[in-house]
C-alpha positions as CSV (number, residue, x, y, z in Angstrom):
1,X,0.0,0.0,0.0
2,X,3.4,2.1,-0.1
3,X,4.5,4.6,-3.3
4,X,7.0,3.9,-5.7
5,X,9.9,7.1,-4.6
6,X,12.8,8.0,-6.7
7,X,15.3,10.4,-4.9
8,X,17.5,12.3,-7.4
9,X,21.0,13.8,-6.0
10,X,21.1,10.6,-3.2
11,X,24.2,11.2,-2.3
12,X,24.1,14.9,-2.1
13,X,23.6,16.4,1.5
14,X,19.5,17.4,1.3
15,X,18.9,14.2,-0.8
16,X,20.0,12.0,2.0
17,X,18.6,13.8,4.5
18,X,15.3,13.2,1.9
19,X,15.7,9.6,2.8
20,X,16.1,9.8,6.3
21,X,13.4,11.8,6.9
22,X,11.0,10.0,4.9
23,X,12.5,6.7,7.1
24,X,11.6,8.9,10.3
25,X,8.4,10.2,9.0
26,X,7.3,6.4,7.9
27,X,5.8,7.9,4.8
28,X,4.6,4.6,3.0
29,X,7.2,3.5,0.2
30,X,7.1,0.3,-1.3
31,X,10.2,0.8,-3.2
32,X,13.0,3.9,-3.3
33,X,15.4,4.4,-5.8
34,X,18.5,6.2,-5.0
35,X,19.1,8.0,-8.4
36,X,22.2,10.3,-9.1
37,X,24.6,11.3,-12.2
38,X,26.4,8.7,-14.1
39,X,29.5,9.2,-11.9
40,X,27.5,8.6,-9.1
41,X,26.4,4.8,-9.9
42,X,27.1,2.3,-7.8
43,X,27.7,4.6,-4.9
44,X,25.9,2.7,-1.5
45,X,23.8,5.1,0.3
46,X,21.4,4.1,3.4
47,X,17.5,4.5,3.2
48,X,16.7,2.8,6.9
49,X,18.4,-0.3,7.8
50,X,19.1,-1.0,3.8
51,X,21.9,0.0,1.6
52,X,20.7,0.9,-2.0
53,X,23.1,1.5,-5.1
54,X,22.6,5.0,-6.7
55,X,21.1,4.1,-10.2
56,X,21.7,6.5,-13.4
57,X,19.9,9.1,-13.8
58,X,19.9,9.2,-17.6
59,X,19.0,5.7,-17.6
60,X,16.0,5.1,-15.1
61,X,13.2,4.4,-16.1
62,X,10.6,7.2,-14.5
63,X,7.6,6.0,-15.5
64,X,7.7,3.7,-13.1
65,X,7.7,5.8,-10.1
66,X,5.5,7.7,-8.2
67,X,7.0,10.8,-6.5
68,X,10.1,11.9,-7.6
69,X,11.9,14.1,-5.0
70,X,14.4,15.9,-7.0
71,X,17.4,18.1,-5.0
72,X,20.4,17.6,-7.9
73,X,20.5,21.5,-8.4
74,X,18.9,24.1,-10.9
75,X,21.2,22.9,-14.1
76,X,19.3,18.9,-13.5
77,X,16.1,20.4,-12.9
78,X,15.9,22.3,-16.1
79,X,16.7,19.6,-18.2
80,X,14.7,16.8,-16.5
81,X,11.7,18.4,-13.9
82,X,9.8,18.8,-16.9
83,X,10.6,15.3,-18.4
84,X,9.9,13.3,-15.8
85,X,6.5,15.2,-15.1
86,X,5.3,14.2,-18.1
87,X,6.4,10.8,-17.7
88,X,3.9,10.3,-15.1
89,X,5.3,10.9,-11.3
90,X,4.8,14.5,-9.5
91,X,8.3,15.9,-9.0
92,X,8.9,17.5,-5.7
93,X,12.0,20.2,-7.1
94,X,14.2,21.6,-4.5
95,X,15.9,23.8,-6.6
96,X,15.1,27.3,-7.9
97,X,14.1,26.4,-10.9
98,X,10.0,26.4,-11.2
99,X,9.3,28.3,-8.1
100,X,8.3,31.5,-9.8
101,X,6.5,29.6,-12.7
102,X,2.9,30.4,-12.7
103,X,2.1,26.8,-13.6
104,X,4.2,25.3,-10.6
105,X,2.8,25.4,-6.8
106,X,5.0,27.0,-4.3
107,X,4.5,25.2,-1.4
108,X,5.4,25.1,2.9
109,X,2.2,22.7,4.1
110,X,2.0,25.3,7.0
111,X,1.2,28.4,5.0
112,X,-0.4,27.5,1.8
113,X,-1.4,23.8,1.3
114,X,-4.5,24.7,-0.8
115,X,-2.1,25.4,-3.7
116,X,-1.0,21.6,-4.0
117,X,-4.3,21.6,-6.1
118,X,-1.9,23.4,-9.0
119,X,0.3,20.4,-8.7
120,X,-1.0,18.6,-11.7
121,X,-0.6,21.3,-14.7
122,X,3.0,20.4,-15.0
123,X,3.5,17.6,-12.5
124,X,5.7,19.8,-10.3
125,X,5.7,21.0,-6.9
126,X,8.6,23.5,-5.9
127,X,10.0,23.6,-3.1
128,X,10.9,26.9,-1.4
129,X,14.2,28.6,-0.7
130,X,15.7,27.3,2.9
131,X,16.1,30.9,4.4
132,X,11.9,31.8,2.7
133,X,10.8,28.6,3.9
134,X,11.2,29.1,8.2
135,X,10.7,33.0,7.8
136,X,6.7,31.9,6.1
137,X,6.5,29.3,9.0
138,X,6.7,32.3,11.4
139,X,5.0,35.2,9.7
140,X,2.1,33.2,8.3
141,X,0.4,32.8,12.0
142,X,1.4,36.3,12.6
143,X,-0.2,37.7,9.1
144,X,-3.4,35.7,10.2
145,X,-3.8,37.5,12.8
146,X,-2.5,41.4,12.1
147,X,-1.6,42.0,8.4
148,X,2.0,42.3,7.8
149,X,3.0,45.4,5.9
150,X,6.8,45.4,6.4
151,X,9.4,43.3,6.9
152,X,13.0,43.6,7.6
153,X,15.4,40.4,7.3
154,X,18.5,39.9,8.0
155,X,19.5,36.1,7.8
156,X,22.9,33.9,9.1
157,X,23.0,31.1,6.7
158,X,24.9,28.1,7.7
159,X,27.8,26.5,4.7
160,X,25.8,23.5,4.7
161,X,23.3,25.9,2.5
162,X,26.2,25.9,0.3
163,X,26.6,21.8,-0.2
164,X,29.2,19.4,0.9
165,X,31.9,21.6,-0.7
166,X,30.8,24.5,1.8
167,X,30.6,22.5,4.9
168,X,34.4,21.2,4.0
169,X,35.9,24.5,3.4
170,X,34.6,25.8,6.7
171,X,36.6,22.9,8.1
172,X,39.3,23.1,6.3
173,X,40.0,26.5,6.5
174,X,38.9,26.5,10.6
175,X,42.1,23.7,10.4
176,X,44.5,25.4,8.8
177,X,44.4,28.4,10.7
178,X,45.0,26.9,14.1
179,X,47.8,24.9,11.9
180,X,49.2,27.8,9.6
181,X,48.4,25.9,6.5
182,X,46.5,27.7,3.3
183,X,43.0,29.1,4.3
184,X,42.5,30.6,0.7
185,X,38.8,30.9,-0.4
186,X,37.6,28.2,-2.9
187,X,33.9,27.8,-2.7
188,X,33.0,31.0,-1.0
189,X,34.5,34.6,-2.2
190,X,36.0,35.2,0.8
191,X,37.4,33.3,3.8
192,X,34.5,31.7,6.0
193,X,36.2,30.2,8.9
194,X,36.3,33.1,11.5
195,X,34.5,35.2,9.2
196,X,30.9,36.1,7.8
197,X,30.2,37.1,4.3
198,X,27.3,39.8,3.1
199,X,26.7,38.2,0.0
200,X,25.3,34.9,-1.0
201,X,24.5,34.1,-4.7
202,X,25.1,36.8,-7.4
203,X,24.6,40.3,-7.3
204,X,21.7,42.1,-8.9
205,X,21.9,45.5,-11.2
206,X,19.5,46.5,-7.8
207,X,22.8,46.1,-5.4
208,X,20.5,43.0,-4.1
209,X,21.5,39.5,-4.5
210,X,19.6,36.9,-6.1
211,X,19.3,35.2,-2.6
212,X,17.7,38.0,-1.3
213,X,15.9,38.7,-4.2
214,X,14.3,34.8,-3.7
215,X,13.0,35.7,-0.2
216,X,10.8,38.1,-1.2
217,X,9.9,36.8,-4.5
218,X,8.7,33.3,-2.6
219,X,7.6,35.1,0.0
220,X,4.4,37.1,-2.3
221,X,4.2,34.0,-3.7
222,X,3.1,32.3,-1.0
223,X,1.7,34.8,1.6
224,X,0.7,38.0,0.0
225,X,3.0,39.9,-2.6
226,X,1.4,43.1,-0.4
227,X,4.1,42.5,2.4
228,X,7.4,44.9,1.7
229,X,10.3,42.9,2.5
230,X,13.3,44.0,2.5
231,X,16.6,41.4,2.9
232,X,20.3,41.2,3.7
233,X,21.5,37.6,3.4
234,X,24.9,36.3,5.4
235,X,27.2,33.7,5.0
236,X,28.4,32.6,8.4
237,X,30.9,29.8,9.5
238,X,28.2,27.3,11.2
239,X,28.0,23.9,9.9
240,X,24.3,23.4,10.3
241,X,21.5,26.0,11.0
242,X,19.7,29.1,9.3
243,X,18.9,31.8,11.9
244,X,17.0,34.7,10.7
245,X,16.8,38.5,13.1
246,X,13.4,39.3,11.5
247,X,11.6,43.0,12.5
248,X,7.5,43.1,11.3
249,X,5.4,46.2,10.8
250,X,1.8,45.0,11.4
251,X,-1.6,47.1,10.6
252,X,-2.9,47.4,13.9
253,X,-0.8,47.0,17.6
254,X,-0.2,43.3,18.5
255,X,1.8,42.7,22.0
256,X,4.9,40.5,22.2
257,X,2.5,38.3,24.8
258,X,-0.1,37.6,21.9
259,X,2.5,37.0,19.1
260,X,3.6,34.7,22.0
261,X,0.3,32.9,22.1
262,X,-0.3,32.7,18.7
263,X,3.1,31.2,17.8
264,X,2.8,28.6,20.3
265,X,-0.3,27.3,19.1
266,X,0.5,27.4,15.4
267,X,1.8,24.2,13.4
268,X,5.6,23.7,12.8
269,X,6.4,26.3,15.1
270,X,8.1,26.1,18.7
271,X,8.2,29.5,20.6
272,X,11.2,28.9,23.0
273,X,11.8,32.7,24.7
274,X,12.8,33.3,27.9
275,X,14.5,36.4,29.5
276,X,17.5,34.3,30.5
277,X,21.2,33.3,29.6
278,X,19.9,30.2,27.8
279,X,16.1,31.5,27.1
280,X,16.6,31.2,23.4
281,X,17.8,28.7,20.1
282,X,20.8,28.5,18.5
283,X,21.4,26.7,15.4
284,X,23.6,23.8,17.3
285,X,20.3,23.7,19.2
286,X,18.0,23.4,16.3
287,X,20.2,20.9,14.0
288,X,18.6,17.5,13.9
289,X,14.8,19.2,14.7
290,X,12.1,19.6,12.4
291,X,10.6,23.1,14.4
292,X,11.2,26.5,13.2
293,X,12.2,27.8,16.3
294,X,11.2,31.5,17.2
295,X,12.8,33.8,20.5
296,X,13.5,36.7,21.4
297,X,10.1,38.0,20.9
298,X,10.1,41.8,21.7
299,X,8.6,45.5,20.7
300,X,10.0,47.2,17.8
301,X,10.1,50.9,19.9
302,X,11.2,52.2,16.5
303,X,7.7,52.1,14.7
304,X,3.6,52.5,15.5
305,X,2.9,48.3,15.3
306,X,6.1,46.1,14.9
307,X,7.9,43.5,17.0
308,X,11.5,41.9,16.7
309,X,12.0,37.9,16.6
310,X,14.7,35.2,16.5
311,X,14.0,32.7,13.7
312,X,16.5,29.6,13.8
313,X,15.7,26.7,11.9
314,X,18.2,23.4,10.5
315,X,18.4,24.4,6.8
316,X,18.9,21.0,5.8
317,X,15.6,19.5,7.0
318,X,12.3,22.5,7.0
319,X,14.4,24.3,5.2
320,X,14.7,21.5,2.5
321,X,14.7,17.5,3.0
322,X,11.6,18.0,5.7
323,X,9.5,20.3,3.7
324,X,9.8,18.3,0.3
325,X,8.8,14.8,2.6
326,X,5.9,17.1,4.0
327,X,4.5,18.2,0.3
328,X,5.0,14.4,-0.6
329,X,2.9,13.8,2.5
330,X,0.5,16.5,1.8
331,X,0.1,14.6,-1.9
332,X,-0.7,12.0,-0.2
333,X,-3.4,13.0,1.7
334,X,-5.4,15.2,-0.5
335,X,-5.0,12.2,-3.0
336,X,-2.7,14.5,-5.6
337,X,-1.1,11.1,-5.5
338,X,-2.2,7.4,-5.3
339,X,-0.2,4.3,-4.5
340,X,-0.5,1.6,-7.4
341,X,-2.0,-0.8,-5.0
342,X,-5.0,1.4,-4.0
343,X,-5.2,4.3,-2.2
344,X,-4.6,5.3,1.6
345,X,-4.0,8.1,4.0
346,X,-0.9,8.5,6.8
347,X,-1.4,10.3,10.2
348,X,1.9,11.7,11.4
């Protein structure tokens, strides 16, 4: 009674995370494929207590899948998103490749999971940028209950945001400093251990980069293009972990006590704020957890109606891996999807 799952970019960071949380989330799967680049086959990766070989991507057979989870970056998406759609499985995309396509649901099950209706027109769901995705978590509840009209984001963005080759120059560089060997910049433009960086992707004719550029774009998208939202993204030397200092304008006064209430009770959320040493997340605290953590809740003194928050999530599971098992989960139980076997529904 299980789906048929293909996971493209196994052996990438988010797509084994993909099949560790859809192991910890025992979404039914009958059978998963491990699928990756030619020079990838072969290559043993775990999915539970098994060890599958990573099978060619230019030679698997899609038809005979059922949700393809896709996180092999923007250049694999373009060329085969579209291709596999039409060969019959929905594609959950992790890259940025469809998210602003009219045709293509941007999704966070939280915030807008009416829109998985828009799945079928190209048989692609995107999923959303790892720094938009735990802001939306935390303003939708907010927005609910006093319109948004401003925002202000600043984000800390962990190396794993930057792949394998960004988690291994932070600790390459982190040990040859303390051993005098070369710390000279590879992936990143500038040294990252002991360091942070203002810029993330590529710069815009704006002075904006396209990273910050995506956070507002996904952000209409998916909770009202009214909001203005203005972004500075950051490169900082953490392994795991997006943290977000995020200040709101809201249409009418809301206390730090009812954003407070509202938080706790809303889903995907945890409000951990307390006025102590410890009375807050970090990202070592959030890596491994599937909340999007909010502190540091607190009045904005500067404006008529805003408040101040701490947003910390692990970028590698809500902020990827965790919401692309959630959309597959959400597929499954609006019936966007059906196992071959017959139809069922998963409580979680």
């Amino acid at each position: 009674m299980g789906y048929r799952v293909a996971v493209v970019g196994a052996t990438g960071n988010v797509g084994r995370e993909m099949m560790n949380i859809i192991e910890e989330l025992n979404f039914p799967v009958d059978e998963m494929h491990a699928i990756a680049s030619r020079k990838s086959r072969g290559v043993e990766v775990s999915f539970g207590d098994r060890t599958l070989k990573c099978q060619d991507l230019e030679q698997f057979d899609f038809s005979t899948v059922d949700v393809v989870l896709m996180s092999a970056g923007g250049k694999v998406s373009r060329e085969w998103s579209e291709k596999i759609g039409k060969a019959g499985p929905i594609v959950i995309d992790n890259s940025s490749t469809f998210r602003m396509d009219p045709d293509v649901p941007l999704i966070v099950p939280e915030v807008n999971p009416d829109d998985i209706k828009l799945a079928t027109k190209k048989n692609i769901v995107a999923n959303p940028n790892c720094s938009t995705a735990q802001l939306v978590v935390a303003l939708k509840p907010l927005h609910d209950a006093a319109r948004i009209t401003r925002a202000v984001v600043s984000t800390y963005q962990s190396v794993s945001g930057a792949g394998k080759e960004g988690m291994d120059e932070l600790w390459t560089q982190t040990k040859a400093i303390y051993g005098l060997g070369d710390a000279r910049p590879k992936k990143f433009p500038k040294q990252i251990a002991f360091n942070v960086i203002p810029y993330i992707g590529s710069f815009r004719d704006d002075g904006y980069t396209d990273e910050e550029a995506k956070m507002w774009d996904e952000t209409h998208k998916m909770l009202d293009p009214s909001i203005k939202l203005t972004v500075t993204c950051v490169r900082v030397p953490v392994f795991v972990g997006h943290s977000e200092s995020v200040t709101v304008e809201f249409d009418r006064p809301i206390t730090p006590e009812e954003a407070r209430e509202i938080l706790r009770e809303a889903p995907g959320v945890q409000v951990i704020d307390k006025r102590e040493a410890d009375g807050y997340i970090t990202p070592v605290d959030a890596a491994g957890e599937h909340a999007v953590y909010v502190s540091r809740i607190r009045k904005d003194h500067t404006v008529q109606n805003g408040l101040s928050l701490w947003v910390v999530s692990d970028n590698l599971r809500k902020g990827a891996a965790l919401n692309a098992v959630q959309i597959a989960q959400l597929l499954d139980e609006t019936g966007m999807i059906k196992p071959k076997s017959g139809y069922r529904t998963i409580t979680v």
